[in-house]
C-alpha positions as a Markdown table, in Angstrom:
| # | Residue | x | y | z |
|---|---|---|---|---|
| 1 | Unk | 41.1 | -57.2 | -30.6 |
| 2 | Unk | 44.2 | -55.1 | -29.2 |
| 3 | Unk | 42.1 | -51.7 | -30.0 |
| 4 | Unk | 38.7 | -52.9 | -28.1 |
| 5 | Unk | 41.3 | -53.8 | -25.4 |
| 6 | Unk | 43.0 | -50.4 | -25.3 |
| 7 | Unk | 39.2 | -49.0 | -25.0 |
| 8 | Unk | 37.7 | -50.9 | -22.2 |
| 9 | Unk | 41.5 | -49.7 | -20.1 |
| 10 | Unk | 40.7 | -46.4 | -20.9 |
| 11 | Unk | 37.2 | -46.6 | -20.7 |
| 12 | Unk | 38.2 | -48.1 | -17.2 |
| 13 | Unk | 40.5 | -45.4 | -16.3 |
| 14 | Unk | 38.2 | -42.9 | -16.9 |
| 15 | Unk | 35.9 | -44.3 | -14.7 |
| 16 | Unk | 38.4 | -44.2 | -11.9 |
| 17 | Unk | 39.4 | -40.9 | -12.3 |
| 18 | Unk | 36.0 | -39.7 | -12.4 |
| 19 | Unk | 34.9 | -41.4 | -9.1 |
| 20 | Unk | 38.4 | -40.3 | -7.4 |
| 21 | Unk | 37.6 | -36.5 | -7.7 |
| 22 | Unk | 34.1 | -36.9 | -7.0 |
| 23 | Unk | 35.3 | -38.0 | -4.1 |
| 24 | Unk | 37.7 | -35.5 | -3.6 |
| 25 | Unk | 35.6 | -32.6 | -4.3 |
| 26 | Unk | 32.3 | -34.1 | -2.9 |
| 27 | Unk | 33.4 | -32.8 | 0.9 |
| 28 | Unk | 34.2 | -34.7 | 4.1 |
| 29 | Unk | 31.7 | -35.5 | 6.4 |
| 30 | Unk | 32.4 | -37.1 | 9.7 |
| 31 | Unk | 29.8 | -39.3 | 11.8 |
| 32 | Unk | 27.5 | -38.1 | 14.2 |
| 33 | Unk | 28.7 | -37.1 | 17.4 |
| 34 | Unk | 32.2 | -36.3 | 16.6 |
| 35 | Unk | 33.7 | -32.8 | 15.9 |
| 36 | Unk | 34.1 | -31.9 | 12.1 |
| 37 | Unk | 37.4 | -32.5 | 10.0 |
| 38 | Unk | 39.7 | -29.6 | 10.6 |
| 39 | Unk | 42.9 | -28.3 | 8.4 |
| 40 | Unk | 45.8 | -28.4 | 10.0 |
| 41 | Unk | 47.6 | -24.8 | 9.2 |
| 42 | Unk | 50.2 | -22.8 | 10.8 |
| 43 | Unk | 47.4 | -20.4 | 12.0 |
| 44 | Unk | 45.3 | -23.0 | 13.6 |
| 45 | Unk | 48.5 | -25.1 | 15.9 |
| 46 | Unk | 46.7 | -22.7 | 19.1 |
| 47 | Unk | 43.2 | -23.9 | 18.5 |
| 48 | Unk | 45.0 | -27.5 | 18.0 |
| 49 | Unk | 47.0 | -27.4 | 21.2 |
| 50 | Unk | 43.8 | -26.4 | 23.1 |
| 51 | Unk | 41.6 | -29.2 | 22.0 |
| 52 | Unk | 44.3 | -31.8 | 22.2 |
| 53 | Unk | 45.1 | -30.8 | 26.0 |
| 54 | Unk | 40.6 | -30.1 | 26.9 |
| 55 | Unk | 40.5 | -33.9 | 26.5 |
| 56 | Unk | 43.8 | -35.3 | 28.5 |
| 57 | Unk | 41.3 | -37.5 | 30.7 |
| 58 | Unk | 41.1 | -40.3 | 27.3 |
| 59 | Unk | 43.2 | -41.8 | 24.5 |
| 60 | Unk | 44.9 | -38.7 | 22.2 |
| 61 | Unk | 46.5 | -39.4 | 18.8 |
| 62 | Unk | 47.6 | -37.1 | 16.0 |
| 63 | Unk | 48.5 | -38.7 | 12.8 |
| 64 | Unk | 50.3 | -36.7 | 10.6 |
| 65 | Unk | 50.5 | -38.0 | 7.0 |
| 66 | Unk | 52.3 | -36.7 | 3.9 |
| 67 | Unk | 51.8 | -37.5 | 0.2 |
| 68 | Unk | 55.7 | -37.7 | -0.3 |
């Protein structure tokens, strides 16, 4: 009984981990109508200021997020 429960978890695990970096490696695709996904780099803060200051007339937010 406690080795056919130990299978199934891992079994399950597996599973997860599969569909997490298919996921991951799959690509991002955004909606229609809005402007691709972009990195955020220290060569691309120019092209980053420019867009965020083309659209001043609506709503702006950057979110920033860290995996620490």
């Amino acid at each position: 009984m406690r080795l056919t429960m130990t299978l199934v978890l891992i079994a399950i695990g597996v599973v997860v981990l599969a569909l997490g970096a298919r996921m991951y490696l799959s690509g991002h695709q955004t909606p229609a109508g809005q402007p691709p996904l972009a990195n955020l780099a220290t060569t691309s803060l120019d092209t980053l200021k420019t867009e965020f200051n083309r659209s001043s007339d609506g709503v702006r937010l950057i979110l920033l997020l860290s995996p620490t």
